[in-house]
KOLPA-970510 format. One line per field, with one value per residue (C-alpha): x, y, z. Coordinates in pm, whole numbers. Layout:
<recs>
px: X;... $
py: Y;... $
pz: Z;... $
</recs>
This chain:
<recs>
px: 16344;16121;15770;15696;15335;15214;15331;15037;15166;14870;15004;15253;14937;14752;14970;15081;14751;14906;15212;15260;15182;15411;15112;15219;15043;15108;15057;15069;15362;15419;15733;15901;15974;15598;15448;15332;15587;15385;15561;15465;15533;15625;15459;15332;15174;15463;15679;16031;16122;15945;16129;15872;15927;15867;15638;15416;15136;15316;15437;15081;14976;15323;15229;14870;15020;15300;15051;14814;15119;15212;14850;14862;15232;15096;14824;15084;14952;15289;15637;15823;15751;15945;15942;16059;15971;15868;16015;16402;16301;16285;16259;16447;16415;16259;16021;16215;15957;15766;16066;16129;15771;15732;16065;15990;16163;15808;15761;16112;16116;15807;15912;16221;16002;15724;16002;16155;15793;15728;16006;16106;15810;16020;16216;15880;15636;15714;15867;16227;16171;16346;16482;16491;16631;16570;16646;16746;16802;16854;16842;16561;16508;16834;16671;16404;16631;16830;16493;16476;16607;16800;16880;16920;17021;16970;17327;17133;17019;17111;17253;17285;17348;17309;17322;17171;17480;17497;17222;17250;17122;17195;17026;16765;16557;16805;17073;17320;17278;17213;17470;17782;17700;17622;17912;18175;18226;18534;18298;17981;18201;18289;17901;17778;18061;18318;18090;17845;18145;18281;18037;17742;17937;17694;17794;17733;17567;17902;18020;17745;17764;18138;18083;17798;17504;17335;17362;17294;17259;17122;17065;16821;16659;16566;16603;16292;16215;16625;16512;16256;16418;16696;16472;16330;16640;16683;16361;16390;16737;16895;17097;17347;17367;17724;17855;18178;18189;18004;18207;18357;18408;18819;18672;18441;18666;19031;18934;18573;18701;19051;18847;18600;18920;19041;18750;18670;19001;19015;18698;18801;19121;18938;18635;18663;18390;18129;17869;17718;17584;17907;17973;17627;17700;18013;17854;17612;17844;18082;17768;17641;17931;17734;17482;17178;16902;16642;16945;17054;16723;16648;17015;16855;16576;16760;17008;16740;16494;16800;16916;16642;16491;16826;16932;17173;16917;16709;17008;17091;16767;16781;17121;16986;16677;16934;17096;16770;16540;16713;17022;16836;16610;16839;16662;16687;16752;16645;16422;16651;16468;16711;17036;17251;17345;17678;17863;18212;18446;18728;18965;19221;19521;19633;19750;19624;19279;19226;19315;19082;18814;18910;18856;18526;18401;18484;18404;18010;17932;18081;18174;18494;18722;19010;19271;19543;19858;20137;20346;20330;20517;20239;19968;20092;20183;19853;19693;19936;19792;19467;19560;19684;19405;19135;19413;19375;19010;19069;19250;18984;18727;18589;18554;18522;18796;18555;18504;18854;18941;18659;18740;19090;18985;18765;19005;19288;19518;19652;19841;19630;19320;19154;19057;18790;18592;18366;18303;18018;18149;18514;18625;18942;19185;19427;19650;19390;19462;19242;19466;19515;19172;19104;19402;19288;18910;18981;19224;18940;18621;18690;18768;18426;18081;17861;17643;17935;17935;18231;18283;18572;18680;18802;18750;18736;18765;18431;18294;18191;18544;18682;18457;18428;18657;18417;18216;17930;17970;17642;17797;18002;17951;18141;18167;18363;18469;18633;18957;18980;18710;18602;18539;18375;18010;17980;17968;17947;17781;17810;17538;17705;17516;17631;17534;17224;16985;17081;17446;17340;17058;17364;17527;17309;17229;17625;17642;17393;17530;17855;17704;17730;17533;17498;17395;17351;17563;17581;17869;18099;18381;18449;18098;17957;18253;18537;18420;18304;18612;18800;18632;18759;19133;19139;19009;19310;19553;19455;19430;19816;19899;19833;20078;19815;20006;19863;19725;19506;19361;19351;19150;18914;18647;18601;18247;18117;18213;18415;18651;18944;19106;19136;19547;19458;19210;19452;19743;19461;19420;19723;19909;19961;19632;19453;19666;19562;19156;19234;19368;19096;18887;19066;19059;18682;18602;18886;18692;18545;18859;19189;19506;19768;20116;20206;20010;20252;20557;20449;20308;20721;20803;20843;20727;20528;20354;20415;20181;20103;20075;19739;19798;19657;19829;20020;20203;20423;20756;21071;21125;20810;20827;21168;21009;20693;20607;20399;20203;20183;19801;19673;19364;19148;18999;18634;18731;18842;18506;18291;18456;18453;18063;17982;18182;18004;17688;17731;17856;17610;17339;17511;17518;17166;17093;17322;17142;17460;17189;16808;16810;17021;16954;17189;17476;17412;17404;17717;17946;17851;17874;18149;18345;18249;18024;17906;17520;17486;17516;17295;17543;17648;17291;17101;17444;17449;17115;17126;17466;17312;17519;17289;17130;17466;17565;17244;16963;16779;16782;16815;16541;16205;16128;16532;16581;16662;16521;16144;16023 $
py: 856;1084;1105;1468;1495;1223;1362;1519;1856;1966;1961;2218;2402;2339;2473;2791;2947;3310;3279;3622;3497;3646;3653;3526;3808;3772;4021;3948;4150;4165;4080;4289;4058;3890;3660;3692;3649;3596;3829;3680;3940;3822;4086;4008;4339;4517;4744;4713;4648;4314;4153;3887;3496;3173;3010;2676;2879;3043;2819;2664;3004;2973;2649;2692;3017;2750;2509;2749;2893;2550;2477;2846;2723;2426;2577;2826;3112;3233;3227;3261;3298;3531;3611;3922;4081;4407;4707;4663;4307;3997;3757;3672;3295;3103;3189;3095;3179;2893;2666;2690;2614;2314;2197;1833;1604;1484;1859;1970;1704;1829;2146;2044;1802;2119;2363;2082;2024;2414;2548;2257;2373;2655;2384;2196;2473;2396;2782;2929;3101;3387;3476;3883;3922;4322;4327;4112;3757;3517;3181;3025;3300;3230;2897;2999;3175;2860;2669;2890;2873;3266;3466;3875;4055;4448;4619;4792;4478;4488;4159;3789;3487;3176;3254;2868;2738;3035;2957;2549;2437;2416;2506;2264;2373;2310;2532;2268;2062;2371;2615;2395;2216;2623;2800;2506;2352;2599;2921;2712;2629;3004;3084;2806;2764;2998;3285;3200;3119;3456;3607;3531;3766;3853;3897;4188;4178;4253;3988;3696;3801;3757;3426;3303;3304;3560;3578;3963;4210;4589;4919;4967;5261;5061;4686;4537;4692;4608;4245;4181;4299;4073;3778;3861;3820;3492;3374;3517;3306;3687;3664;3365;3294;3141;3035;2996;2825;2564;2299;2006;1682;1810;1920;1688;1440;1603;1950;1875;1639;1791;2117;1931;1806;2146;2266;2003;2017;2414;2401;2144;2328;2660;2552;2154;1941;2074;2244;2015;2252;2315;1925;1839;2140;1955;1596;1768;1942;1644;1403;1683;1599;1313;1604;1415;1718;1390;1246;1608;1760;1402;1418;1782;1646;1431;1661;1951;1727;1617;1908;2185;1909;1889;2107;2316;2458;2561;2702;2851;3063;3229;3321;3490;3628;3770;3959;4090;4149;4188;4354;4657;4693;4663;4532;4834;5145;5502;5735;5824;6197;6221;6187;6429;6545;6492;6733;6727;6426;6411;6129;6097;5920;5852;5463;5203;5143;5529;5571;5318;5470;5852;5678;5496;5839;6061;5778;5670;6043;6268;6530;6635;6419;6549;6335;6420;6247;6369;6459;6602;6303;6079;6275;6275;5895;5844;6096;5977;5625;5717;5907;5552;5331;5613;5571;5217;5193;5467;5214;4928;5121;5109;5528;5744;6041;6332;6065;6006;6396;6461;6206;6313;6673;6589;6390;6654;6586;6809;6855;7122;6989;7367;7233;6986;7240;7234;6843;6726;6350;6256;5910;5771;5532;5483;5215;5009;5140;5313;5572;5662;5695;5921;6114;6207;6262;6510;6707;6753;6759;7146;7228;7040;7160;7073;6853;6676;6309;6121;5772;5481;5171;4958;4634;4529;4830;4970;5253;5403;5407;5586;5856;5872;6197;6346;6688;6512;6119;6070;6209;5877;5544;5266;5218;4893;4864;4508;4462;4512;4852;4843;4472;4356;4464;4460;4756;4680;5046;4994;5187;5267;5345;5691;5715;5893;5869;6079;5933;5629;5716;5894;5616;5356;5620;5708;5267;5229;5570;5401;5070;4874;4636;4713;4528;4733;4603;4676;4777;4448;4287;4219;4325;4021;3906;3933;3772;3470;3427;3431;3156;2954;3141;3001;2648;2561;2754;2521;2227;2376;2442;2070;1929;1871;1889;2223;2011;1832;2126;2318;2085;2010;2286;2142;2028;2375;2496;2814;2987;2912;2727;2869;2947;3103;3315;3395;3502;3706;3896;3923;3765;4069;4165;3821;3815;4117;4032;3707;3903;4165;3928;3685;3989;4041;3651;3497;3178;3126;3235;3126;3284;3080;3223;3043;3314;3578;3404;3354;3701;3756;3566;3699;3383;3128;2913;2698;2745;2613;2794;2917;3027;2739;2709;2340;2353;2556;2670;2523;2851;2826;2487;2602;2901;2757;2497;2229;1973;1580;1551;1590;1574;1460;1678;1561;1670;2033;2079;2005;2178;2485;2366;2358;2711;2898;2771;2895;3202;3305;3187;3450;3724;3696;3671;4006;4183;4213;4213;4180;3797;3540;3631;3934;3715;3492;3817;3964;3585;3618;3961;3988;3662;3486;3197;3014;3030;2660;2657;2944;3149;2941;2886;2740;2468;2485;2371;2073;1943;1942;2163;2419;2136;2019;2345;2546;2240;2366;2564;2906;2797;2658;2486;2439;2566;2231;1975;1942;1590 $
pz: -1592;-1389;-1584;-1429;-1620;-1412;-1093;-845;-718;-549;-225;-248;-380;-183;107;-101;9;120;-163;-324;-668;-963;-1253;-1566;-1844;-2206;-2510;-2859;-3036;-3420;-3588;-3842;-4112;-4028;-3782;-3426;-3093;-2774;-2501;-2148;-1854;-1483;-1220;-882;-864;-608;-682;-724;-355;-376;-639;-834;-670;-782;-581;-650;-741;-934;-1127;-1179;-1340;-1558;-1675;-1770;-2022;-2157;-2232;-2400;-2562;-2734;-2838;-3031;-3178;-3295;-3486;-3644;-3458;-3315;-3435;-3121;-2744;-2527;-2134;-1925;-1612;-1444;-1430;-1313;-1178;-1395;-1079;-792;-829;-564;-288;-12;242;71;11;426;516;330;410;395;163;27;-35;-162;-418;-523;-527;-715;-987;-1038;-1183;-1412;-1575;-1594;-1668;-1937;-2118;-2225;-2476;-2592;-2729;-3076;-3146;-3075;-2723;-2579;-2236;-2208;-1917;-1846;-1451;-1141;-1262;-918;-886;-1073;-1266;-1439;-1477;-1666;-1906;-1915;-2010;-2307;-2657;-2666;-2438;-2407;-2115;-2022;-1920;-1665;-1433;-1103;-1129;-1219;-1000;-879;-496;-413;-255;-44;120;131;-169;-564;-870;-899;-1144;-1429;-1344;-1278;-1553;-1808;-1760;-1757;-2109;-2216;-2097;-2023;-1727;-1558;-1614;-1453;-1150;-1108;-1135;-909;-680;-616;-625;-360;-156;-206;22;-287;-517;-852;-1162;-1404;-1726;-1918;-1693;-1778;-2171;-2137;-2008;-2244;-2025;-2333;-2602;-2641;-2421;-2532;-2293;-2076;-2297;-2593;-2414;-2502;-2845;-2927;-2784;-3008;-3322;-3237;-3151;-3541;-3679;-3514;-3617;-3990;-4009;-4058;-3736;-3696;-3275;-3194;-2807;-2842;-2487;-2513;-2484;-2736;-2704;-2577;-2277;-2191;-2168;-1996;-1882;-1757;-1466;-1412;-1317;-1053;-897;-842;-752;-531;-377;-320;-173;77;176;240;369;524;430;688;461;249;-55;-234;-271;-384;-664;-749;-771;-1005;-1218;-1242;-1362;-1620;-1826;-1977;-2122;-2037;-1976;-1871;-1630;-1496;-1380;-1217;-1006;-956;-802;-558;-465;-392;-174;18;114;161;389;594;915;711;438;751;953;616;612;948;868;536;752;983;727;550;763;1124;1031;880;1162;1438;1760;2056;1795;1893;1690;1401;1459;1756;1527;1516;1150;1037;802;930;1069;1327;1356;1592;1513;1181;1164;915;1148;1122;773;707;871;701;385;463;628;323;81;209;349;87;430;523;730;927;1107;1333;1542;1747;1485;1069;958;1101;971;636;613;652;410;184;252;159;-109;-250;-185;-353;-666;-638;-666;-947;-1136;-1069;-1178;-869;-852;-1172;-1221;-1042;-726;-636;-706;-473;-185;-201;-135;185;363;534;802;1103;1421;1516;1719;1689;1340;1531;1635;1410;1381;1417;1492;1655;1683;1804;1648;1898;2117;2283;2645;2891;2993;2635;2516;2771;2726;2376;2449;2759;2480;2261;2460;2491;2148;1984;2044;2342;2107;1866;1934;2042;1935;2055;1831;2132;2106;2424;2678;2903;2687;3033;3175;2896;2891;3339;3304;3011;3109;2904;2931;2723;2416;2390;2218;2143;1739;1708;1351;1251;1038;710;805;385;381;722;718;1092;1395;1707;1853;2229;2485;2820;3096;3032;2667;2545;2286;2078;2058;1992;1734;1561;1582;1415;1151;1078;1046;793;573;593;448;721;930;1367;1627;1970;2261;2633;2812;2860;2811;2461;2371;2164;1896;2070;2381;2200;1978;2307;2443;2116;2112;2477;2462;2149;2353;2678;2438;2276;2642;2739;2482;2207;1872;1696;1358;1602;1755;1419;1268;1595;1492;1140;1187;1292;967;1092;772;924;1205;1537;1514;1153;1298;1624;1352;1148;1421;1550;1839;2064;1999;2043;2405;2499;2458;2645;2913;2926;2921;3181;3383;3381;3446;3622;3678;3283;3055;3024;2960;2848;2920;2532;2367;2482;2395;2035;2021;2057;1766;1391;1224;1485;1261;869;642;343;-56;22;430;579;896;927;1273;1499;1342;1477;1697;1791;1966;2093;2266;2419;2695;2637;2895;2895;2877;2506;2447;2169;1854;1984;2333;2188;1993;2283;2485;2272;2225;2601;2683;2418;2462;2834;2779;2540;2785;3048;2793;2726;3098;3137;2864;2646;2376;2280;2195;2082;1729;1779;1875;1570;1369;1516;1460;1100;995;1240;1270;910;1149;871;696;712;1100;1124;1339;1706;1862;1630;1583;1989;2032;1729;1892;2210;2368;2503;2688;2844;2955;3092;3014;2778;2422;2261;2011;2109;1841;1759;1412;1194;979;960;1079 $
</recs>
């Protein structure tokens, strides 16, 4: 076994020079019953909007406390030790910035070996010690609770989580060889696995007591003080500490590798066996049913070095850049002084898409929303709609009594357009066709003000054609929502030649209220999502097209990663719909997409495709092949991917020569937030580039240096 006091960790030290450093300060506190419990505080000196990290030199700073810590148990000056963090923060685990720039694997199993031998010291100073947990808990923060002997948790932290796989790596720091033999091994797959994979879904404190992570947790108003009255009791022998899930020898031996299977298994089905994080979790989990700590945090070791030097942790963190940093500072945004303020919303049309929308509008901005149709009966299907889903998220607890009461009040619905004139914002929800978006804009352009802004959803339409009959063209933007509007964080907000600044600052402004993330596209085609997924939607319908049985092609894109298969993502969106991109944007470039006459034929279909229990699609239905024509020239899955590989690679390379956007990082942004491109390929360029696709189609790279592996 790994000897980790021998180990020499002064390179990763050394090379920490500029690390935010997370001070370790500790205070003497006395006990109730008697005795002394050494509190050590985590601050790195920021407030709360730089959480405290775990860096190498911080853990240096850690250890020397520990080891102080155990000489002052030893000579019976303390009873217990304890740890907790700043205000609202107790850490957010790992210093990523550091873990990326000393990517290595000489480094990362450094890295990996450092937070064994500090944070094990937890377990070795000779006294109980205490985790209280009084904030945001990430990552190897979570790990350091883990370490210790108790735990307490504050029902006011922001939240608790392992995010690691998420981002293309796995607890390595103890988390996966600590948490399954503490809460069972089903719960630690939930925690480790399924809830990165669920778009890095946290967990509540309720939700982490419930589970067994703590064993306490108290209120935020008398946390600490509650904390270490508890931890007294402990001490004393007063308070008996019981985990009910840790598990028995039962589960160890049937449940414990029945529920890898499964896990292993659902994974695979949902996500293919591209990204290498979640199966390194599982390995780990599987082997930690031996409950050998020594054993574990080695495998740890192993499994962390392995991957954060690998392409995939690195693609991983530009993805996770992307959506920190880039996605709230959206390259090519106006002044936000020039925004127009919003206290009243228009919607026209009153369909699913613009119920949606009502209910986001009224929900996020607390303003009124009015929406209107041709007829009553329209308008009130869909404020009885939203009515519905606000009752829903009543019932889920997701909006208290007075909120839904509220919401339901702002949203109204008419037939009389007169009732616009006082919005401030008007966007359309109607059939994607040019004639009738302008049809509904010309109707209400006289009723609004001069300066109410005017917004289209299409998805694929010029912005500037549908406003060319507008009296004031520079009041429009395009606000692309995607489908489901409450779950996809993405807008694209299109700038037409005719829009003007202060449209568009509105615009980005209205996004962010409403929670979500925009990216700034010009005027074309498909703007950025839509005109790359229609480069895949067409390759597998040529590849279909050519007689290539639909399995083959389904499963071609597997080693990008994608969520789902390209037919999937064609039924997702819908047949008609998917042909009628492909033939806007066959229409716009005759010579770079293809329409395949197949897609239109199915589109005519009620049930094209078989799927199996969880809606993986299998093949064509027997109507299907019935309907459709089919070539003598299949092709191979390799063929398919680089294909797909070569066309997006050059049409990305055009859009960025167009100006569609500021830089490539905007289309990676857009494919993630927009399309679910995977974090472990970084988006498509950074994958482009390491496949070498970007060099076959325009010889060269979107990334100089490409963004992979260190040497």
């Amino acid at each position: 076994m790994t000897d980790y006091t021998t180990i020499d960790f002064s390179p990763i030290i050394d090379a920490s020079a500029d690390e935010v450093v997370t001070e370790t300060y500790v205070r003497d506190v006395a006990l109730p019953s008697g005795g002394t419990l050494a509190l050590i505080t985590l601050d790195n000196g920021r407030d709360y909007t730089r959480p405290n990290t775990l860096g190498p030199r911080t853990l240096q700073g850690l250890e020397r406390v520990l080891d102080e810590l155990t000489a002052r148990a030893a000579a019976g000056e303390i009873k217990a030790v304890a740890v907790t963090g700043k205000q609202f923060i107790f850490a957010a685990g790992a210093d990523l910035s550091k873990v990326s720039t000393l990517a290595t694997r000489e480094n990362a199993l450094l890295m990996g070996q450092y937070g064994h031998r500090v944070l094990g010291k937890f377990g070795t100073l000779g006294v109980p010690s205490f985790a209280f947990v009084n904030g945001l808990a990430l990552g190897g923060a979570v790990e350091i609770a883990l370490n210790c002997t108790y735990r307490t948790v504050d029902s006011s932290a922001a939240a608790i989580a392992f995010p690691e796989v998420f981002l293309g790596i796995i607890p390595g720091w103890g988390g996966a060889t600590l948490l399954p033999n503490l809460i069972g091994i089903e719960n630690a797959l939930k925690v480790i696995v399924s809830n990165p994979l669920q778009n890095n879904r946290m967990l509540k404190p309720a939700q982490a007591l419930e589970l067994g992570i703590f064993d306490e947790m108290f209120g935020a108003a008398s946390f600490l003080e509650r904390s270490i009255a508890w931890a007294d009791g402990v001490v004393a022998g007063t308070t008996k500490v019981e985990r009910p899930n840790e598990p028995g020898k039962i589960e160890r031996m049937t449940k414990w590798p029945i529920a890898i299977k499964i896990a292993r298994d659902t994974v695979k089905s949902r996500l293919g066996t591209a990204a290498k994080a979640p199966y390194a979790a599982l390995d780990l989990l599987a082997a930690a049913k031996d409950n050998d700590v020594a054993a574990g945090f080695e495998r740890e070791d192993d499994a962390l070095a392995e991957l954060i030097s690998g392409d995939q942790f690195a693609a991983s963190i530009y993805a996770f850049d992307l959506v920190q940093k880039r996605a709230k500072r959206p390259a090519g945004t106006p002044d936000k002084e020039l925004a127009k303020k919003v206290q009243k919303v228009g919607i026209i049309g009153a369909g699913l898409m613009a119920s949606q929308f009502a209910l986001l509008f009224a929900r996020k901005l607390r303003v009124p929303v009015v929406i209107t149709d041709l007829d009553q009966g329209r308008v009130d299907k869909g404020v009885s709609y939203i009515h519905g889903e606000i009752d829903k998220m009543l019932a889920k607890g997701r909006l208290s009594g007075d909120d839904a009461n509220q919401v339901k009040a702002l949203v109204t619905g008419t037939t009389d357009k007169s009732q616009f004139a006082d919005c401030d914002w008007v966007i359309e929800a109607v059939f994607e066709e040019l004639s009738v978006k302008q049809q509904v804009f010309a109707e209400i352009e006289p009723i609004i003000a001069p300066d109410a802004i005017l917004a289209t959803n299409t998805s694929s339409l010029s912005v500037e054609q549908i406003g060319a009959n507008l009296a004031h063209p520079e009041r429009l933007v395009g606000f692309h929502f995607f489908n489901p509007v409450a779950v996809m964080p993405l807008v694209e907000v299109v700038n037409s030649p005719a829009t003007g600044e202060a449209a568009l600052s509105t615009a980005m402004v209205i996004a962010k209220k409403l929670g979500k993330s925009a990216i700034i596209t010009a005027d074309r085609p498909g703007f950025v999502v839509n005109r790359l997924l229609a480069k895949v939607m067409g390759e597998a319908a040529r590849a279909l097209d050519e007689g290539t049985p639909l399995p083959v092609v389904e499963q071609s894109l597997a080693p990008i990663g994608l969520p789902m298969g390209p037919f999937e993502l064609i039924d997702l969106v819908g047949w008609k719909v998917a042909a009628h991109v492909q033939d806007t944007m066959v229409n716009a470039f005759p010579e770079r997409f293809y329409a395949s006459p197949n897609m239109h034929a199915i589109a005519e279909l009620d049930e094209p495709l078989v799927k199996n229990k969880i809606g993986k699609v299998e093949d064509l239905s027997k109507s299907a092949k019935k309907a459709l024509t089919f070539g003598k020239t299949p092709v191979s899955p390799e063929e398919i991917l680089r294909r797909v590989e070569d066309e997006l690679a050059n049409e990305i390379k055009i859009m960025l020569d167009e100006g569609v956007v500021h830089a490539a990082e905007d289309i990676d942004l857009g494919l993630i937030l927009g399309a679910g491109w995977p974090f472990q390929a970084g988006g498509a360029t950074p994958y482009l580039d390491r496949v070498g696709a970007s060099e076959r189609a325009f010889g060269g790279a979107f990334h100089d240096p490409r963004i992979a592996a260190k040497s």
